[in-house]
C-alpha positions as CSV (number, residue, x, y, z in Angstrom):
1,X,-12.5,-14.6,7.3
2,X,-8.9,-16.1,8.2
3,X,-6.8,-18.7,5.8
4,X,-4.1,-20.7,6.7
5,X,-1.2,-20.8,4.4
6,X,2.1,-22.2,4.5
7,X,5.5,-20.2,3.8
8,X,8.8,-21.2,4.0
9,X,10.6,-18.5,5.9
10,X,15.1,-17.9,6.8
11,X,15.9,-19.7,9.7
12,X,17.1,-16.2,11.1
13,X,13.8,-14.5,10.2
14,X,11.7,-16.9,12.0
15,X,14.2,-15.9,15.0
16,X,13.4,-12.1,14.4
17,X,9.4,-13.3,14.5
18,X,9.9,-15.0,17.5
19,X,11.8,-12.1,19.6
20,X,8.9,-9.6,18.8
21,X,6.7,-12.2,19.8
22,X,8.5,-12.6,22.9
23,X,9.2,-9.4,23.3
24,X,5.5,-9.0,23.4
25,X,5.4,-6.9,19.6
26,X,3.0,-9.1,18.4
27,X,0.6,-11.6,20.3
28,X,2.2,-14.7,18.1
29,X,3.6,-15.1,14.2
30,X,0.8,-15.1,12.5
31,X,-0.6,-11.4,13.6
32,X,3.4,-10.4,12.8
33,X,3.0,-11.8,9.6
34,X,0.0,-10.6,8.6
35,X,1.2,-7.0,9.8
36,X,3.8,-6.9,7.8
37,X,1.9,-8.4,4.7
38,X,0.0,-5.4,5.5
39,X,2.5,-2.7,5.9
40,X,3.9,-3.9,2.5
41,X,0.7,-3.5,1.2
42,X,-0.1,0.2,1.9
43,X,3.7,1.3,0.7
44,X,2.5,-0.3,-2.9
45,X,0.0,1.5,-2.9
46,X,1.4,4.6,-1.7
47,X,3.9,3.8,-4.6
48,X,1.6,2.9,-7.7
49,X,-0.4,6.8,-6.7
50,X,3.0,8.5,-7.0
51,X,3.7,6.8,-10.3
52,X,0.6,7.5,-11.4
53,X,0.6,10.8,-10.6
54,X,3.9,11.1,-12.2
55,X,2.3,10.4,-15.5
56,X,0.5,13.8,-15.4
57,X,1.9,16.8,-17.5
58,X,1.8,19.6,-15.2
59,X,1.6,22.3,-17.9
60,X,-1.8,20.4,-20.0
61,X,-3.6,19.8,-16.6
62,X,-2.9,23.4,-15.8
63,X,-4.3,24.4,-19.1
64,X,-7.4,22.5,-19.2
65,X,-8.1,23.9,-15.4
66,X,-7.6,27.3,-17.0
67,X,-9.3,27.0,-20.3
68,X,-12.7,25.2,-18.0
69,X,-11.8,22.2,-20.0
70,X,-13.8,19.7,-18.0
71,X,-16.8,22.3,-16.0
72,X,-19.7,20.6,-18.0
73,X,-18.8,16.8,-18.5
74,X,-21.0,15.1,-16.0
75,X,-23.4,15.7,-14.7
76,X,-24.6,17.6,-17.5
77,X,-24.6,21.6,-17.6
């Protein structure tokens, strides 16, 4: 399903959406929009898995792999 929105966009950015248009980039604005919306979208969430997995100690998730710590949650041993 498709929505229309409005945004209010720099008078030299609407040029830049209109040269890839014409350029034949994109088929009109809207698709160029919405692959950029989407672009923007998988580099966030590229970015929030990196700081995530910058939150892990190293050293502790080594030493529960080593000491098993984990084998027998689920499903049940």
């Amino acid at each position: 399903m498709v929505q229309k929105i409005a945004v209010t966009l720099e008078k030299e950015t609407v040029a830049e959406l209109d040269r890839w248009v014409r350029e034949g980039k994109y088929s009109n604005r809207s698709r160029a929009l919405q692959s950029a919306v989407n672009l923007l979208a998988e580099r966030e969430k590229r970015q929030r898995l990196s700081r995530e997995l910058a939150k892990l100690d190293r050293r502790e998730e080594q030493r529960m792999a080593d000491e098993g710590f984990g084998a027998c949650f689920w499903p049940p041993c």
